[in-house]
mmCIF file of the C-alpha atoms, coordinates in Angstrom:
data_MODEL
# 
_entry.id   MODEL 
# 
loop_
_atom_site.group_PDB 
_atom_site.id 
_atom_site.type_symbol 
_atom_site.label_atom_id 
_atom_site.label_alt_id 
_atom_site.label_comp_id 
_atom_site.label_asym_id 
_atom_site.label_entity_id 
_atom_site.label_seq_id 
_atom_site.pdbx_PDB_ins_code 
_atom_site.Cartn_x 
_atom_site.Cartn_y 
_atom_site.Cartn_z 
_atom_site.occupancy 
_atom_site.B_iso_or_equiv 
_atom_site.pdbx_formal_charge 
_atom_site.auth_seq_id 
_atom_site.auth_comp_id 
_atom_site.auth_asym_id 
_atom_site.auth_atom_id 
_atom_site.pdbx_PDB_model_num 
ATOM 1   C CA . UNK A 1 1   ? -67.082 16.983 52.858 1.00 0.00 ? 1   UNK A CA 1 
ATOM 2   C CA . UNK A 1 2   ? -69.627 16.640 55.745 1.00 0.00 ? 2   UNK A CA 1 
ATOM 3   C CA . UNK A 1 3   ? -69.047 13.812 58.344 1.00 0.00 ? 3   UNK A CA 1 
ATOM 4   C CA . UNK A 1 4   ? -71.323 11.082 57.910 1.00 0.00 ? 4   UNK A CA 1 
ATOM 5   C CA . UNK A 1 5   ? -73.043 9.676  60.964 1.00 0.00 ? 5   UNK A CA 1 
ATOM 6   C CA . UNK A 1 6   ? -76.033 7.714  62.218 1.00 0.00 ? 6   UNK A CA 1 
ATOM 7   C CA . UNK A 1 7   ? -78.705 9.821  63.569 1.00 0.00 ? 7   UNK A CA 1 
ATOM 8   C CA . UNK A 1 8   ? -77.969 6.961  67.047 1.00 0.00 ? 8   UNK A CA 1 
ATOM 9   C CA . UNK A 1 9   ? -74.746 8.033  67.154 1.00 0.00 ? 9   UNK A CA 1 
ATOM 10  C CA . UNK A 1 10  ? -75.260 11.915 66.801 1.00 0.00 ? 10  UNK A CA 1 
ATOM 11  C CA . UNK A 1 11  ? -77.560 11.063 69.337 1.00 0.00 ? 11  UNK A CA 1 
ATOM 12  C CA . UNK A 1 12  ? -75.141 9.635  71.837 1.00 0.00 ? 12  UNK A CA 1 
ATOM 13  C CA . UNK A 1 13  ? -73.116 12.505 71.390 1.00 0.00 ? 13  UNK A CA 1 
ATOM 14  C CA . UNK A 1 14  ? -75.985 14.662 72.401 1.00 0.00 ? 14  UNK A CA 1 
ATOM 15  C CA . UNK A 1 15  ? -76.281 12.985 75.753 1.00 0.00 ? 15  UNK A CA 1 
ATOM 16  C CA . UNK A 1 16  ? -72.714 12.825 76.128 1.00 0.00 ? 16  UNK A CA 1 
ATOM 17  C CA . UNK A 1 17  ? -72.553 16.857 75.842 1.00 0.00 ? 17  UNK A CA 1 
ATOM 18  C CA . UNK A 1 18  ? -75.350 16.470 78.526 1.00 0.00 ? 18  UNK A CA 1 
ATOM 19  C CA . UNK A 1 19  ? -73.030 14.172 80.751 1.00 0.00 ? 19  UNK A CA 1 
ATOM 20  C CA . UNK A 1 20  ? -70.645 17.588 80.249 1.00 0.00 ? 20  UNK A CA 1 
ATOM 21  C CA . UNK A 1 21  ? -72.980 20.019 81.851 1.00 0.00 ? 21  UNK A CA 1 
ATOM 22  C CA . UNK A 1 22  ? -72.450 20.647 85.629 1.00 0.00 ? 22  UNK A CA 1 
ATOM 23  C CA . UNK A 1 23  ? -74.566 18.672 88.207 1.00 0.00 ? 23  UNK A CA 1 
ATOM 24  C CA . UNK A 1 24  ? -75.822 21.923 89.979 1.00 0.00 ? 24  UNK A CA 1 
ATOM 25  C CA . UNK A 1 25  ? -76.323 23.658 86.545 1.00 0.00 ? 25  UNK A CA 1 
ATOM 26  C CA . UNK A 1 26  ? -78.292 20.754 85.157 1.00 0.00 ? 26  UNK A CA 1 
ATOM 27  C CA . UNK A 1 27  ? -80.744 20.296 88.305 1.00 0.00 ? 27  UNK A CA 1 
ATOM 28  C CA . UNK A 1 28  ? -81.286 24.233 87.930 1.00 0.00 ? 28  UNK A CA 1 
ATOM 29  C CA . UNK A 1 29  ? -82.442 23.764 84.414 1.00 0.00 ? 29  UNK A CA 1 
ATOM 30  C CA . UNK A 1 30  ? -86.567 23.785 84.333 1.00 0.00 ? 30  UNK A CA 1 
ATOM 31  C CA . UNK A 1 31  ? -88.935 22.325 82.735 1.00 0.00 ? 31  UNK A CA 1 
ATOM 32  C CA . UNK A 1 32  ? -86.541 22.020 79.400 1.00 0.00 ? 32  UNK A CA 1 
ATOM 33  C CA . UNK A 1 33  ? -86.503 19.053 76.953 1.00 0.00 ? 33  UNK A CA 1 
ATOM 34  C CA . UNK A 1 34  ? -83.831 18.149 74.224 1.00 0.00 ? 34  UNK A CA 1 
ATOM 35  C CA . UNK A 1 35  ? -84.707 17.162 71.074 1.00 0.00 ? 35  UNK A CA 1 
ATOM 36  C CA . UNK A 1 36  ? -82.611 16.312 67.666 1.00 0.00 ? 36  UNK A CA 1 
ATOM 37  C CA . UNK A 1 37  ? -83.522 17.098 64.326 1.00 0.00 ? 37  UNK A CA 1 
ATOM 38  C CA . UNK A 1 38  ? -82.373 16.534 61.038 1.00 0.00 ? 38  UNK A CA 1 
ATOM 39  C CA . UNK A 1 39  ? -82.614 20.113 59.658 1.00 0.00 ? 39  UNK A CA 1 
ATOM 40  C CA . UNK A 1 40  ? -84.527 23.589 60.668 1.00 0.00 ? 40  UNK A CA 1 
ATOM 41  C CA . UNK A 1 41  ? -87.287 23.696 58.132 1.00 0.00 ? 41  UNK A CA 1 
ATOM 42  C CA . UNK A 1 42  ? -86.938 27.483 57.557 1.00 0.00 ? 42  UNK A CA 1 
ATOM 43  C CA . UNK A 1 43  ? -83.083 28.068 58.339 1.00 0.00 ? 43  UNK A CA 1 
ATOM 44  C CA . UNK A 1 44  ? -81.133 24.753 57.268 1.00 0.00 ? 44  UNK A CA 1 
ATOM 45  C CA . UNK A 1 45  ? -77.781 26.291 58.774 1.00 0.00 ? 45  UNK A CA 1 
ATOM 46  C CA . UNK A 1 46  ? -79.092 26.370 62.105 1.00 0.00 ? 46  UNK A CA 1 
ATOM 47  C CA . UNK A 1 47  ? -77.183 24.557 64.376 1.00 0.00 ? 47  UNK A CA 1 
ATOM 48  C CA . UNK A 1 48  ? -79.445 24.984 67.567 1.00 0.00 ? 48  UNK A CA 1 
ATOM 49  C CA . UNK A 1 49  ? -82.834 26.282 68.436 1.00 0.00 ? 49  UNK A CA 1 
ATOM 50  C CA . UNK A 1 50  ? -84.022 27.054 72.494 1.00 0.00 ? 50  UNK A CA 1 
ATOM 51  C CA . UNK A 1 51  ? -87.765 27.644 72.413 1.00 0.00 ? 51  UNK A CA 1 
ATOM 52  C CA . UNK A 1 52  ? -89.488 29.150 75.490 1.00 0.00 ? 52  UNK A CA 1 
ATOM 53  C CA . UNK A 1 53  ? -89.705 31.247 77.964 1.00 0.00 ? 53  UNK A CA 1 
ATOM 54  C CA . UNK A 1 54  ? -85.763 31.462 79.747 1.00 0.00 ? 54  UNK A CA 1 
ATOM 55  C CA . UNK A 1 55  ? -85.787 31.260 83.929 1.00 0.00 ? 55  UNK A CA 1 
ATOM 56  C CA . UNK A 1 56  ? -85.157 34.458 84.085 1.00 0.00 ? 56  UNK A CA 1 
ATOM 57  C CA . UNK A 1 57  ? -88.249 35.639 82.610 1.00 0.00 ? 57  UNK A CA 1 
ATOM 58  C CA . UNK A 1 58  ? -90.333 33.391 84.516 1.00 0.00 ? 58  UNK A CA 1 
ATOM 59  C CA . UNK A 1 59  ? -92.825 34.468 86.466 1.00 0.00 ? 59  UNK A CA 1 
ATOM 60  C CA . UNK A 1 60  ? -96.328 33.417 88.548 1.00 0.00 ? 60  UNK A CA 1 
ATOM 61  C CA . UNK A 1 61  ? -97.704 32.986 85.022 1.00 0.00 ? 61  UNK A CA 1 
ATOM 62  C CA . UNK A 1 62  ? -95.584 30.538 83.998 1.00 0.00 ? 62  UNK A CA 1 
ATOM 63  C CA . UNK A 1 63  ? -97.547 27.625 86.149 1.00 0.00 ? 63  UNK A CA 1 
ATOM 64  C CA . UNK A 1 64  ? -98.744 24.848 83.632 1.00 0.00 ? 64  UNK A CA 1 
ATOM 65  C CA . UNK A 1 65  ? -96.869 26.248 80.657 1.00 0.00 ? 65  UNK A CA 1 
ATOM 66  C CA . UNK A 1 66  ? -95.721 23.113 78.076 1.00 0.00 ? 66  UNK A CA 1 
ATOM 67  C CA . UNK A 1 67  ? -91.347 22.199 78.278 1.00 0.00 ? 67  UNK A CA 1 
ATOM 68  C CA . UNK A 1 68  ? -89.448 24.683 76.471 1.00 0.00 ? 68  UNK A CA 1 
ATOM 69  C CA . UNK A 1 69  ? -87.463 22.270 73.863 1.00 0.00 ? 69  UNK A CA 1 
ATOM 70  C CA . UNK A 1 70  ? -83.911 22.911 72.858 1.00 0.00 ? 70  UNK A CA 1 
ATOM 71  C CA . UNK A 1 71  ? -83.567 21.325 69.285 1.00 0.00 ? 71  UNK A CA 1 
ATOM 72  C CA . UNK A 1 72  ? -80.101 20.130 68.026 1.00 0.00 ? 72  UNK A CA 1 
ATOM 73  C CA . UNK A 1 73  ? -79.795 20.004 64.244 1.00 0.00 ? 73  UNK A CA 1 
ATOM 74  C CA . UNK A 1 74  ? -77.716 17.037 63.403 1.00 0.00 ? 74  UNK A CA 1 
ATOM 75  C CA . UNK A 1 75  ? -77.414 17.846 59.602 1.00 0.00 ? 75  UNK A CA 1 
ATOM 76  C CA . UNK A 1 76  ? -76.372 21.145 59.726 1.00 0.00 ? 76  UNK A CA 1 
ATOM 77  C CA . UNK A 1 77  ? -73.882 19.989 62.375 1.00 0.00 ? 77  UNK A CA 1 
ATOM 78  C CA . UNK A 1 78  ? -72.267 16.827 60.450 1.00 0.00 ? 78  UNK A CA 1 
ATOM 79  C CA . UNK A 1 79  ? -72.449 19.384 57.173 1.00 0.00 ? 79  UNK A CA 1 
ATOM 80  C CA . UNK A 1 80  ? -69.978 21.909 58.981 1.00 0.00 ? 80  UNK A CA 1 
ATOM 81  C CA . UNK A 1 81  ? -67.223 19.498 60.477 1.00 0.00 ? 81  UNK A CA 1 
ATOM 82  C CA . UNK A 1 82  ? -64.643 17.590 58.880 1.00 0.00 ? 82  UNK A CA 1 
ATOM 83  C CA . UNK A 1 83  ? -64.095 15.179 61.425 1.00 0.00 ? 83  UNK A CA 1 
ATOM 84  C CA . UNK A 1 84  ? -65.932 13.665 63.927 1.00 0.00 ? 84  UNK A CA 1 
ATOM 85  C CA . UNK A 1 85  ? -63.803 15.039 66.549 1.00 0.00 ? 85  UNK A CA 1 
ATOM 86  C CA . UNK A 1 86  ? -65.557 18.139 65.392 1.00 0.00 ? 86  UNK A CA 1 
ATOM 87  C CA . UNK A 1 87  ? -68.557 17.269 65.515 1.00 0.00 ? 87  UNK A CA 1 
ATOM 88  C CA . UNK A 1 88  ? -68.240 15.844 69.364 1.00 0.00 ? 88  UNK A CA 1 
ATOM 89  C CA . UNK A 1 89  ? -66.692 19.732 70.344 1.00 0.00 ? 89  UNK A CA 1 
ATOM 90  C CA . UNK A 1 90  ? -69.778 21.338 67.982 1.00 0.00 ? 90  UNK A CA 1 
ATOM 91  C CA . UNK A 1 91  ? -72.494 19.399 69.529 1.00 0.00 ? 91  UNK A CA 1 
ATOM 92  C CA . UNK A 1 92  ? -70.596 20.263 73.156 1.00 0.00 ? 92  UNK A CA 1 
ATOM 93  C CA . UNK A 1 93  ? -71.112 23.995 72.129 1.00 0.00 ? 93  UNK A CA 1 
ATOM 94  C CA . UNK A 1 94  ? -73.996 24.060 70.851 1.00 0.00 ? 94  UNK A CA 1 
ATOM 95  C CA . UNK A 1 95  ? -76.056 21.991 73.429 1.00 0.00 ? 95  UNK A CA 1 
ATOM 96  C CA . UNK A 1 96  ? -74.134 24.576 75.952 1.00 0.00 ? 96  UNK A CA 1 
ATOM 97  C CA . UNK A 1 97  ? -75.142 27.564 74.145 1.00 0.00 ? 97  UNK A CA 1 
ATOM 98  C CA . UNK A 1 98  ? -78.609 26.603 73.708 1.00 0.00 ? 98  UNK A CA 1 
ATOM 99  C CA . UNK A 1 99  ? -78.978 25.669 77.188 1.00 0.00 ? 99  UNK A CA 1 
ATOM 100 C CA . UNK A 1 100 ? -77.679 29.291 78.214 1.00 0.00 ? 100 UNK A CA 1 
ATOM 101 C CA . UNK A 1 101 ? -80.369 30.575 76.890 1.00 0.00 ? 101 UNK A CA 1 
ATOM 102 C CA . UNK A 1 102 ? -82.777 29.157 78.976 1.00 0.00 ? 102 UNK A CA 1 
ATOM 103 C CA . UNK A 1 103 ? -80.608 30.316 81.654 1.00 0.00 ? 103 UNK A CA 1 
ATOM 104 C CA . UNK A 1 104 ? -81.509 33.902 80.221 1.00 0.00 ? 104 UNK A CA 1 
ATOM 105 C CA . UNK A 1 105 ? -77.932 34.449 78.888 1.00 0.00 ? 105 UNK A CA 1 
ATOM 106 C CA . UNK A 1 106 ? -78.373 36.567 75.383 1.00 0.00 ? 106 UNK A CA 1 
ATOM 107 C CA . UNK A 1 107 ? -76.228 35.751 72.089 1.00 0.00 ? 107 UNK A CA 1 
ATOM 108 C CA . UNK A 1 108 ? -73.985 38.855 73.103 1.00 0.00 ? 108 UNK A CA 1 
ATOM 109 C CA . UNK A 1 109 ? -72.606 37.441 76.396 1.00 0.00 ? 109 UNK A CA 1 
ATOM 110 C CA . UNK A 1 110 ? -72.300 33.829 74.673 1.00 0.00 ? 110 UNK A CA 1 
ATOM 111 C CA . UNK A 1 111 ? -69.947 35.639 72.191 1.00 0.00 ? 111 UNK A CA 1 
ATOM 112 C CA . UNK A 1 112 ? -68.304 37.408 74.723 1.00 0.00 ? 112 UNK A CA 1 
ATOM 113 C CA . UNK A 1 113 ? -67.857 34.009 76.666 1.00 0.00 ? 113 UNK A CA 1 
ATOM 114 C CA . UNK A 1 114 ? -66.758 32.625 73.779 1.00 0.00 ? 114 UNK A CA 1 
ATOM 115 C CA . UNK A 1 115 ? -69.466 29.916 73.151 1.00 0.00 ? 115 UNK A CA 1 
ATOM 116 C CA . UNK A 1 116 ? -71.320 31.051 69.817 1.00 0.00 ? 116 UNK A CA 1 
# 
């Protein structure tokens, strides 16, 4: 059965998975906004989406370019965990993950890391 939560409180633990993220790490990250959702409209399993163009393909073209956004999807979070104890480490991984890839870290090293 999936955890029930308000979307304030998934929220919270969003920010609080922020709080997690090194200081130096987090003043690296560019130009990057976080945003929850309820569900991905196309995959509804999707846990996490990071949309842009990652640091380390940045280059003198980038000037002006809009935030890349790193969506959280609450619903098919809270559908996956049993507890909300779960969902706190889930949301931790996820937001991590997500945020590695604007660091230009691929899916294969995040498995290899051990956060996918």
């Amino acid at each position: 059965m999936p955890v029930l939560m308000s979307a304030q409180r998934f929220e919270e633990l969003v920010a609080d998975a922020l709080d997690l993220i090194p200081s130096g790490l987090a003043a690296a990250a560019n130009n990057v906004v976080f945003l929850v959702e309820a569900r991905h409209p196309d995959e509804p399993d999707l846990l996490g989406l990071y949309e842009g163009i990652a640091l380390t393909d940045r280059d003198s073209t980038y000037a002006g370019a809009l935030p890349d956004t790193i969506t959280i999807y609450r619903d098919a979070l809270l559908d996956m965990c049993a507890t909300e104890d779960e969902v706190v480490d889930e949301v931790a991984i996820t937001v991590v993950h997500e945020l590695a890839h604007h660091f230009g870290i691929d899916d294969e090293r995040l498995h290899e890391l051990g956060w996918a």
